[in-house]
Backbone bond lengths (Angstrom), bond angles and torsions (degrees), N, CA, C in turn:
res aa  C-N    CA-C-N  psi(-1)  N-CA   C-N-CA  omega(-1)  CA-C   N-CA-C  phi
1 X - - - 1.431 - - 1.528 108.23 -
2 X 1.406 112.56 130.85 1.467 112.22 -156.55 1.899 85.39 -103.43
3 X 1.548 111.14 131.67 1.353 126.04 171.98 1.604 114.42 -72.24
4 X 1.379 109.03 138.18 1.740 119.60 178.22 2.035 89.68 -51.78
5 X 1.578 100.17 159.73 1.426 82.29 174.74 1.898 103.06 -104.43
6 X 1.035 108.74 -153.20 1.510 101.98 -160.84 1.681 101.38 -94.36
7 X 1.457 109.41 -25.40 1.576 96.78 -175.91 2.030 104.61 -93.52
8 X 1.252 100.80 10.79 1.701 87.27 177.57 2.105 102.13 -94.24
9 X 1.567 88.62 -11.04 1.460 102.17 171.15 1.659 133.33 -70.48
10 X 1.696 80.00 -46.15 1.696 92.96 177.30 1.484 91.36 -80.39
11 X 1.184 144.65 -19.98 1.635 127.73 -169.94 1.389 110.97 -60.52
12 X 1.783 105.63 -39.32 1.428 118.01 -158.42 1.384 90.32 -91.87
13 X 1.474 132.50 -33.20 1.448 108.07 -179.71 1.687 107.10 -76.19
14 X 1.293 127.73 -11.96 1.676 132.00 -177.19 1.862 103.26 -71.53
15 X 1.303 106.66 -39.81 1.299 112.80 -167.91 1.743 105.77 -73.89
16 X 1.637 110.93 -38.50 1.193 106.85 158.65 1.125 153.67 -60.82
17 X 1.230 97.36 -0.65 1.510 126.49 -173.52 1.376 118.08 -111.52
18 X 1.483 99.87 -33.80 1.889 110.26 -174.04 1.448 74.76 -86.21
19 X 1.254 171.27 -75.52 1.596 163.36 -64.21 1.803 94.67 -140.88
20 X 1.442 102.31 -66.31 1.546 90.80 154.89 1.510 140.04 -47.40
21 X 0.704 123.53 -65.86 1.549 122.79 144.56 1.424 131.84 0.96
22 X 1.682 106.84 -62.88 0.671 90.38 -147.40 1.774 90.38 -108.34
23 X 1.433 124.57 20.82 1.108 143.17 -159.16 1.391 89.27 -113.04
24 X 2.139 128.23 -53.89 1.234 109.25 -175.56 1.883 104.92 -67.92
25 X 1.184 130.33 -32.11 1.338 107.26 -162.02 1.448 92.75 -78.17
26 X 1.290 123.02 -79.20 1.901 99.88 -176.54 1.784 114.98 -3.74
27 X 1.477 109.93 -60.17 1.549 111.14 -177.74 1.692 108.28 -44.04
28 X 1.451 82.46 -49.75 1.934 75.09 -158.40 1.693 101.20 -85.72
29 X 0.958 117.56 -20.15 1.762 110.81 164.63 1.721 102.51 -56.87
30 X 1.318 122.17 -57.04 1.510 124.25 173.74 1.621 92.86 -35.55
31 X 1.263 113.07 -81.81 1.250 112.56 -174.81 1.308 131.46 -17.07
32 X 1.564 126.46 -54.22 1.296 151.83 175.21 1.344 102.41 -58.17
33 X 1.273 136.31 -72.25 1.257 160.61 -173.57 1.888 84.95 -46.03
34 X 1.002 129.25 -73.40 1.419 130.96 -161.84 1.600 106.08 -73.50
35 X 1.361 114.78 0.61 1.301 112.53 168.77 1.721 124.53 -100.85
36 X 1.499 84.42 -31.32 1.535 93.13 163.36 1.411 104.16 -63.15
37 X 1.405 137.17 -42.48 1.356 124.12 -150.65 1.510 97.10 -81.60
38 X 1.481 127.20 -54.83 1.204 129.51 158.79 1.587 118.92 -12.48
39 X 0.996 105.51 -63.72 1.713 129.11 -162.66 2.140 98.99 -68.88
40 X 1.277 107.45 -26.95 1.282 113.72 -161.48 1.739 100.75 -110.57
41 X 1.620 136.56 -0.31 1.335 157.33 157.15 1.522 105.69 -78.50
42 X 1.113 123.64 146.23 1.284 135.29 174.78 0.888 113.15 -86.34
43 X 1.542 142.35 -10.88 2.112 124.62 150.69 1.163 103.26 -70.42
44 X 1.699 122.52 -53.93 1.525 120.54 175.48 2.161 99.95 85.48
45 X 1.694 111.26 9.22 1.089 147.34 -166.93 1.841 96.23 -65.34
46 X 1.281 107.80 -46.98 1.600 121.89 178.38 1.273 118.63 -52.54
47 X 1.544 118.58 -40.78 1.529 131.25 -178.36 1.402 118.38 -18.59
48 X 1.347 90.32 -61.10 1.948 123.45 175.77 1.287 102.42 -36.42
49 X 1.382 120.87 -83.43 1.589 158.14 -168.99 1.987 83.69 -31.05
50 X 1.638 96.72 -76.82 1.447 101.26 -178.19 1.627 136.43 -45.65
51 X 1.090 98.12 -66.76 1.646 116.01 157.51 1.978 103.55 -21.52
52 X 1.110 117.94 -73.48 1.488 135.06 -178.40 1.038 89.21 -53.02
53 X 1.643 142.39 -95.05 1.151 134.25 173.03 1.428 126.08 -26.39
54 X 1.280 130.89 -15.33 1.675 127.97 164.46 1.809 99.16 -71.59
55 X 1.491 84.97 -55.12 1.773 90.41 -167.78 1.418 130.08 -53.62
56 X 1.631 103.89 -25.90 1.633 116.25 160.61 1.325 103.94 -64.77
57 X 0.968 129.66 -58.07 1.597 135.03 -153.06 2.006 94.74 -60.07
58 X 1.347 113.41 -45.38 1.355 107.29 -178.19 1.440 104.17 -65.54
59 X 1.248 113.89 -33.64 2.054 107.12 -178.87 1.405 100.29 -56.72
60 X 1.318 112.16 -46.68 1.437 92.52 173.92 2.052 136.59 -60.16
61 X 1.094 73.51 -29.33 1.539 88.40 -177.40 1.446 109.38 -64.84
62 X 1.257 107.43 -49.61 1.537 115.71 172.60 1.545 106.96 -59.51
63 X 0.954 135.52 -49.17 1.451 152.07 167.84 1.232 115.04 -35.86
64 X 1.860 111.92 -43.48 1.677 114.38 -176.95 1.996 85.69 -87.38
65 X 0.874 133.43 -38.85 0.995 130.97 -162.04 1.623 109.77 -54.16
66 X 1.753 109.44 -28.87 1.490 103.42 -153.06 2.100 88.62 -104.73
67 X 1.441 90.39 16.30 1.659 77.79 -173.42 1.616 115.07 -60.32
68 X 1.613 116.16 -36.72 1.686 110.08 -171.14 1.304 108.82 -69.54
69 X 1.621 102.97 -32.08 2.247 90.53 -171.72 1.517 92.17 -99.47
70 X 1.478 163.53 -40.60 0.765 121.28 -170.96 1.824 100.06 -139.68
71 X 1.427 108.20 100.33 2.097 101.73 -176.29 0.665 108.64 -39.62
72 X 1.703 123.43 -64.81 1.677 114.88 -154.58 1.145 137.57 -62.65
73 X 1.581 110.47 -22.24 1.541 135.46 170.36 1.221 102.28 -65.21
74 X 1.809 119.03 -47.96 1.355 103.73 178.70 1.163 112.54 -94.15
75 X 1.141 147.94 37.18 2.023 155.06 137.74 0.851 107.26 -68.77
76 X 1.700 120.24 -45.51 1.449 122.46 -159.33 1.515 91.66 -79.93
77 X 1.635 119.89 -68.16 1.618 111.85 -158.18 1.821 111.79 -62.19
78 X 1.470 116.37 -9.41 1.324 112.47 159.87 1.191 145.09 -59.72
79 X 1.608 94.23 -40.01 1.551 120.37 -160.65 1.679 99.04 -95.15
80 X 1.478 118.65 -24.61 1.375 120.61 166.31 1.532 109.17 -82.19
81 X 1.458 131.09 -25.24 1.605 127.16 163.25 1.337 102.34 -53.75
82 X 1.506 115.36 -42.70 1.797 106.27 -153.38 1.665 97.64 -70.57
83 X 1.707 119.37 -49.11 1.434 110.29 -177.38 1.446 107.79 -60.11
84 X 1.199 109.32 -57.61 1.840 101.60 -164.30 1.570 100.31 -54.71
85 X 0.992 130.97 -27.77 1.328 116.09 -170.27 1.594 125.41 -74.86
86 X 1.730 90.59 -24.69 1.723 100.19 163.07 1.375 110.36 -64.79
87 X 0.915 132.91 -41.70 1.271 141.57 -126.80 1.868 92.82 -96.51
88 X 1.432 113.07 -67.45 1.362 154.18 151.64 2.200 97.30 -13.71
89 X 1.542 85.74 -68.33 1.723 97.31 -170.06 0.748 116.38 -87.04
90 X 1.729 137.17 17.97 1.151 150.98 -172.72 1.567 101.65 29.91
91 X 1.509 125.25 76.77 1.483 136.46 146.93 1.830 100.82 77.11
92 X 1.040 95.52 -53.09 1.312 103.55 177.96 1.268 160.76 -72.87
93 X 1.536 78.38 -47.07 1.730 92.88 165.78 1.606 119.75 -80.19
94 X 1.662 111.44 -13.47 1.377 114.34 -173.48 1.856 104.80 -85.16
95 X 1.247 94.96 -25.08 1.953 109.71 -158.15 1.703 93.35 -28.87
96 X 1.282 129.18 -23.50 1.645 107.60 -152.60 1.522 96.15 -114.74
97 X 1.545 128.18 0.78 1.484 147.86 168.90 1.272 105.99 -82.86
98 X 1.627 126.18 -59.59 0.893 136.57 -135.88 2.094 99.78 -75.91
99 X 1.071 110.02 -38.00 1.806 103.79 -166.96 1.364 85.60 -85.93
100 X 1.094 147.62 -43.99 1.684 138.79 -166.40 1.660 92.41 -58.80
101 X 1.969 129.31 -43.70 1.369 86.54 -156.09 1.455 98.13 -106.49
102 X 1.420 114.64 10.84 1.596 125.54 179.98 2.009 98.32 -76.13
103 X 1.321 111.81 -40.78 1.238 91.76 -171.90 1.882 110.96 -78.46
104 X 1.518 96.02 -40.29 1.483 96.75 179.18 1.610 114.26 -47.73
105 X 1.131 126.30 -32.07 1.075 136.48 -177.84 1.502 124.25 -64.09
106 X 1.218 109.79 -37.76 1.774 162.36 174.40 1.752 79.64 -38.36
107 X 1.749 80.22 -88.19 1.778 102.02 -165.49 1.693 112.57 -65.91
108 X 0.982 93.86 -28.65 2.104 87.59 168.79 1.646 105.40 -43.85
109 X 1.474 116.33 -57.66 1.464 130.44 -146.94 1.429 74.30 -93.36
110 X 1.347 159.75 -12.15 1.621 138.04 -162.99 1.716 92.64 -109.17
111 X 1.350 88.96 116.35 2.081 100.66 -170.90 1.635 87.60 -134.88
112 X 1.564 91.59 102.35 1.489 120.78 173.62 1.694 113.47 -53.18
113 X 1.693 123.34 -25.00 1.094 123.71 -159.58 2.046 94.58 -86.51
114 X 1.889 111.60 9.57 1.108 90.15 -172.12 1.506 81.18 -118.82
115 X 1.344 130.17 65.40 1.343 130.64 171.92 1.597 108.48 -90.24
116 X 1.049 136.74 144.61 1.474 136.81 166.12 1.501 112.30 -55.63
């Protein structure tokens, strides 16, 4: 059984990382953006909504961050940014976060060395 070699490994953990990345800051720029609008409405009721939604967006970030020393930690804290953040951004505001940190997340947890 012929082994993945080591740089088709680090590619997929690099991509998880550049994809994470670049999935939490979109999030937390969303975030910002929806706090100003909050902040500039007269309930100012949204703040909340946003704030939470910043704070996912950093799990992710931390998440792309931990892809080279440890993937699975960062699959897991990705792939839990991508749901909470739907959920969090009500569908919408996450839509342009959500596939950057769903796939990075994807490929964190996809470890070629467990191919048949």
């Amino acid at each position: 059984m012929l082994k993945p070699s080591t740089g088709r490994l680090k590619t997929i953990k690099l991509a998880s990382l550049i994809l994470g990345l670049i999935g939490g800051v979109i999030g937390f720029m969303t975030g910002g953006f929806l706090m100003l609008a909050a902040l500039g409405s007269e309930s100012g009721g949204g703040a909340i909504w946003a704030i939470g939604l910043m704070f996912i967006s950093v799990l992710g970030i931390v998440g792309a961050a931990l892809a080279l020393k440890n993937p699975v930690a960062s699959g897991i804290l990705q792939l839990i940014s991508a749901v909470l953040g739907l959920f969090v951004g009500f569908f919408v505001a996450y839509f342009m976060a959500f596939p950057f940190l769903l796939i990075g997340g994807i490929l964190a947890l996809a470890d070629p060395r467990k191919e048949h």
